[in-house]
C-alpha positions as CSV (number, residue, x, y, z in Angstrom):
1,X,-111.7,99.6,116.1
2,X,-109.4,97.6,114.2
3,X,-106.6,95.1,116.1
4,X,-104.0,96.3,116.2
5,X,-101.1,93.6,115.4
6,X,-98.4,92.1,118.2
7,X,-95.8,94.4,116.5
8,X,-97.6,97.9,117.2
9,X,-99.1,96.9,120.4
10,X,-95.4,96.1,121.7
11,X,-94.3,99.3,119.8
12,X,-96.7,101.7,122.1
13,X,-96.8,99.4,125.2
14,X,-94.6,101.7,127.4
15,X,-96.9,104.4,126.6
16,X,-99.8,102.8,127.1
17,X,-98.4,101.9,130.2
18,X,-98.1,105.4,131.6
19,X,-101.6,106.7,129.6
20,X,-100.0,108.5,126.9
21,X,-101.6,107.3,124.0
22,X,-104.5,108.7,123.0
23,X,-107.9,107.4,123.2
24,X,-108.4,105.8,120.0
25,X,-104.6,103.8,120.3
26,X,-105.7,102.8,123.5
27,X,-108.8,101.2,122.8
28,X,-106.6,99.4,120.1
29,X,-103.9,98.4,122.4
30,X,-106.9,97.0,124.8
31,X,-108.7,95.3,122.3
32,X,-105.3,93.6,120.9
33,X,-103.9,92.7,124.5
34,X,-107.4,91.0,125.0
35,X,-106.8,88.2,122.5
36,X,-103.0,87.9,122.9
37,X,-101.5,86.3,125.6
38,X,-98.1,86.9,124.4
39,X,-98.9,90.9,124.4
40,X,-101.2,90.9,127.6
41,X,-97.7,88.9,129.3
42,X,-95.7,91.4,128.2
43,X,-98.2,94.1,129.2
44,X,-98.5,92.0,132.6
45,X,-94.7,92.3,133.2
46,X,-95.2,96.1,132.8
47,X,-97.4,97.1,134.6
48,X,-95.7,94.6,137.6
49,X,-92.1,96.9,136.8
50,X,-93.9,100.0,136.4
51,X,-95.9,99.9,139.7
52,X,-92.4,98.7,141.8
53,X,-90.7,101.3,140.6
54,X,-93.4,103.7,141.7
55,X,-93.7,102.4,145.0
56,X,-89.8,102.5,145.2
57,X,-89.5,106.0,144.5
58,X,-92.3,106.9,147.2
59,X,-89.9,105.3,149.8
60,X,-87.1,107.4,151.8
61,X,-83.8,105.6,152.9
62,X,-83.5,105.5,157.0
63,X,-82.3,108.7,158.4
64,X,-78.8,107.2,159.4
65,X,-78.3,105.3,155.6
66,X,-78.8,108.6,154.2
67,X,-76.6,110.5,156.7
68,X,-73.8,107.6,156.0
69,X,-74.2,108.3,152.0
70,X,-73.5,111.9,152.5
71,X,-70.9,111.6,154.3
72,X,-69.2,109.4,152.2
73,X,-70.0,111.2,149.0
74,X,-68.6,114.5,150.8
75,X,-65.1,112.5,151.9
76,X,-65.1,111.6,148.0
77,X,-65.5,114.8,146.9
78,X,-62.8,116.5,149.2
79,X,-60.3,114.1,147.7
80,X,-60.7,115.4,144.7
């Protein structure tokens, strides 16, 4: 394996992030982020975004925000 540099590993971070690289660039990215702190911050901030957004779209609204929404988009759209 070869380092990769700061520039590629912040190239291919956002796939790394979500697995899409394939083995070989990952074991690059891995290696790299392991003697950067600058890269394994950035990689830190990530994966902190990634995973909140994640756990944001697992959650549902309460029953009566969502009925208020809906209603609201409805009184919108019969306006127009």
């Amino acid at each position: 394996m070869t380092d990769c540099g700061c520039e590629k590993a912040k190239t291919d971070l956002e796939e790394f992030l979500h697995n899409e690289l394939d083995a070989t660039e990952s074991a690059d990215i891995r290696e790299h982020l392991a003697g950067c702190a600058d890269c394994e911050s950035e990689h830190h901030v990530g994966r902190v975004l990634t995973d909140a957004v994640q756990r944001a779209c697992k959650e549902k609204a309460p029953e009566d925000l969502r009925d208020h929404v809906l209603a609201s988009l409805r009184a919108i759209q019969s306006t127009t």
